[in-house]
N, C-alpha and C positions, 0 to 999 in steps of 0.2 A: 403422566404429570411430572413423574422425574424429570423425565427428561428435556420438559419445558422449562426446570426449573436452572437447569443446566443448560441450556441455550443460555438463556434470559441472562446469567449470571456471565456468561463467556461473553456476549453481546455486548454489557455496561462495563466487563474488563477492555473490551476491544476498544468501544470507542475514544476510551480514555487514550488511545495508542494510536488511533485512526488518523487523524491530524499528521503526525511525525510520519506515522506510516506513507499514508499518500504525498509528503512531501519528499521521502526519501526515492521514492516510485518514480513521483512525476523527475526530479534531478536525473535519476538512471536515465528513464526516459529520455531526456533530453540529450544527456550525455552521448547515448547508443545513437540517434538521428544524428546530431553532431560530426559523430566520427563517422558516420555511414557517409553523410553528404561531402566531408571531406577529405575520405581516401577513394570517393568517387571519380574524383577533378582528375 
C-alpha cells in the first residue's frame, strides 16, 4: 500500500509538470528532425 501511496503522490506531482514536460520534448523533437532534414540536403 505504501507504495501505491508513493506512485499516486509522484503521479499528481508529475502531471503538474507534464504539460511543460511534453512541450519541451515535442520542441527537441522537432528541433533534432529539423536539423536531420537539413544537413541531409
Amino acid at each position: 500500500m505504501a507504495n501505491d501511496k508513493d506512485k499516486y503522490s509522484f503521479w499528481t506531482k508529475y502531471k503538474r509538470f507534464a504539460g511543460n514536460e511534453l512541450l519541451l520534448y515535442l520542441i527537441m523533437i522537432i528541433g533534432i528532425i529539423l536539423g536531420i532534414i537539413i544537413f541531409s540536403k
